[in-house]
DOMIZA-834126 format. One record per residue (C-alpha): residue in one letter; x negated, y negated, z. Coordinates in steps of 0.05 Angstrom, whole numbers, padded with zeros to 5 digits, always signed. Each point is the difference from the previous one (the first is absolute). Layout:
DOMIZA-834126
aXYZ/...
END
This chain:
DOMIZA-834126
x-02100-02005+02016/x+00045-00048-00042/x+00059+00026+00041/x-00024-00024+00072/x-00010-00076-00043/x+00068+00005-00024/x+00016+00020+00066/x-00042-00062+00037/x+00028-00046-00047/x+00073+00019+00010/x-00011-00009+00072/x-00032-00074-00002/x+00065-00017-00054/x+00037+00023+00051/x-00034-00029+00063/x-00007-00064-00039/x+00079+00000-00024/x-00026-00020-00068/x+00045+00018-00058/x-00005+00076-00025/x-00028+00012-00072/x+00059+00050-00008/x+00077-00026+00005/x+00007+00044+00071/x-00044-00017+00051/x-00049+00069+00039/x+00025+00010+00069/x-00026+00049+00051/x+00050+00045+00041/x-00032+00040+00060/x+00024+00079+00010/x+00006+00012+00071/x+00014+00070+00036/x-00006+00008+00075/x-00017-00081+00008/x-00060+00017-00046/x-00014-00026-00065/x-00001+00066-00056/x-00010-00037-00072/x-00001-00079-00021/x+00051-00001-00067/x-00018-00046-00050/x+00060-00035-00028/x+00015-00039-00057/x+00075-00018+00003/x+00036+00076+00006/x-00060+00030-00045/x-00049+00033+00055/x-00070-00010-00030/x-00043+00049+00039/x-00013+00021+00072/x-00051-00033+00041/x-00035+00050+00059/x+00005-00047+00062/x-00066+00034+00026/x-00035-00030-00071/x-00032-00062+00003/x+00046-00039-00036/x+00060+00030+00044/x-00032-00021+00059/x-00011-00072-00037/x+00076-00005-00015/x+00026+00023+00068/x-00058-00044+00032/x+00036-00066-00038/x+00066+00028+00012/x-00010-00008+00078/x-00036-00060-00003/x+00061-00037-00036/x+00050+00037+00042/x-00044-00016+00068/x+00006-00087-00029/x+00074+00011-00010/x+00004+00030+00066/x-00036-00057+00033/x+00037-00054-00035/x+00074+00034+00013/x-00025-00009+00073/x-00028-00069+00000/x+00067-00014-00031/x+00042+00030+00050/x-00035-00030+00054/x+00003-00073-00029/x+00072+00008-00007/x+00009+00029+00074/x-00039-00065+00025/
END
């Protein structure tokens, strides 16, 4: 149980870009085979932390805010381009 609240709580100090408690900050780095996700790693710096199940609940949390952020940047690189182009 206390590891999905570590686990919630790294992901809003994360979302929120507040400063880490430790010196290295967690990052998340998707496993793909075949276009398909296989495992979510759990980084700190170099040091992989565990391995996240992108079928769990809190896999399909982190890859849900990782394509929401992605899908903003996406937008905004186009708004750009087309303000530029005008």
């Amino acid at each position: 149980m206390a590891e999905n609240e570590e686990g919630a709580a790294a992901l809003s100090t994360e979302a929120e870009g507040a400063a880490p408690v430790n010196a290295e900050e967690i990052t998340y780095h998707a496993v793909e085979k075949d276009g398909q996700v296989t495992a979510i790693w759990e980084m700190q710096g170099r040091k992989h932390l565990r391995t996240i199940d992108p079928r769990s609940r809190q896999g399909q949390e982190i890859l849900r805010l990782y394509t929401a952020e992605h899908a903003e940047e996406a937008v905004a690189a186009d708004t750009g381009e087309t303000n530029a182009s005008s």
